[in-house]
N, C-alpha and C positions, 0 to 999 in steps of 0.2 A: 491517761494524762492527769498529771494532778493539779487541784484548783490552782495555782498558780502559774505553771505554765499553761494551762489553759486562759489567765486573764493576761497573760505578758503576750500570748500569741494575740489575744484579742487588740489589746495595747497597736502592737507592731503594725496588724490589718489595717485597724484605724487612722496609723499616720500615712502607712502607705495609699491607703486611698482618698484621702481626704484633698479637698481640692485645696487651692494655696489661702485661698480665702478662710475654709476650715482651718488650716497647718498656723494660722495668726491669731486664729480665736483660742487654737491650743495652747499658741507660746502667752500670750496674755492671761489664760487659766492660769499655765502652769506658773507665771510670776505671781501673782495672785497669792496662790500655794507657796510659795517658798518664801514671801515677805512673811506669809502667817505662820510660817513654820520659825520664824527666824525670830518673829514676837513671842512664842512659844518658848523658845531657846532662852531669851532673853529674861521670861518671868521664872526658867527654872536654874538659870545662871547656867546654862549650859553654853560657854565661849565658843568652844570647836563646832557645835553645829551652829551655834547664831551664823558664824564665818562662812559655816559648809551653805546654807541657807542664803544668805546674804550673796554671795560670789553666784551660787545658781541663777539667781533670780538677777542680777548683774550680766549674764551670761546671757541672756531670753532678751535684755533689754541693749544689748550688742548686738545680736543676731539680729531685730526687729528695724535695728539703725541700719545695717550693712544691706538689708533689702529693699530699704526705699530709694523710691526710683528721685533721683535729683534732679532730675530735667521737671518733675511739677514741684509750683509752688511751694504749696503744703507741706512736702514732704521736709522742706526746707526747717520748715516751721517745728515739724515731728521732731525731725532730728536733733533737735535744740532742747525741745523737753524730754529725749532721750537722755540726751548728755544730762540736766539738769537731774532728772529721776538716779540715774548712775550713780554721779557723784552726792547726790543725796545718800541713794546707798553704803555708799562709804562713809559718809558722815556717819551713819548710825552705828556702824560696822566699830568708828573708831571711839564713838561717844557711847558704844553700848543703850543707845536711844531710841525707846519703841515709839515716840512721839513723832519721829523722822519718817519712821516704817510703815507708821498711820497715814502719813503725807502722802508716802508713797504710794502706796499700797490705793488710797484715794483717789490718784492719778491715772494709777493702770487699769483700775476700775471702770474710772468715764472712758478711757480708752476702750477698753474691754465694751462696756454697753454701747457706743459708738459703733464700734463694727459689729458685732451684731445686728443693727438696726439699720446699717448697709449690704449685709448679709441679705436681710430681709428682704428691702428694698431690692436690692437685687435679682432674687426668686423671683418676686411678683412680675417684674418685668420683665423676667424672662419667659413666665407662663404667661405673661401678655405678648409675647414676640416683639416688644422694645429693644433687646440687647443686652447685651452684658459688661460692667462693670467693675467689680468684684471679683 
């Protein structure tokens, strides 16, 4: 098996078992990754992947909306800096603006440390037999 089907199989294991709480720290990485890839694009003037980049990471931040649950509050709230981060996205997308992608990129961030730190919280109480959350 060559290193790279060996790392794509490792890839695939990893989402397959990861629990749903893992499967949102992944989509929030991988937006992460594709804001930075797409600032990348941008300082090499490379258009088709800023695009290819920008639409990916646009993609993670649809999927991230479509599975919150709307019956809680919050999620309300999510959805709204979803939509807001989105079309930020496009903004950059059309103004060619890594200033935008910084914003964004900024946003997915706290998101990103956020759940983590729910993650966390979560474990702990569940090795305390509290419940689960997460």
């Amino acid at each position: 098996m060559s290193a790279q089907n060996a790392y794509n199989a490792y890839k695939t294991n990893s989402v397959t078992t990861a629990s749903p709480a893992e499967l949102t720290l992944m989509l929030y990485n991988g937006c992460i990754k594709f804001i930075h890839q797409a600032k990348k694009s941008i300082e090499t003037k490379d258009i088709e992947n800023r695009n290819k980049y920008i639409q990916k990471a646009q993609a993670i931040l649809h999927e991230l909306q479509v599975t919150l649950n709307m019956d809680i509050e919050v999620s309300k709230n999510m959805y709204n800096l979803y939509d807001y981060m989105y079309h930020q996205l496009t903004q950059a997308n059309i103004k060619n603006d890594k200033a935008i992608l910084d914003e964004v990129e900024g946003l997915v961030v706290e998101f990103r440390d956020t759940w983590k730190e729910v993650i966390k919280i979560s474990r702990q109480h569940q090795q305390a037999g509290v419940g689960d959350f997460a």
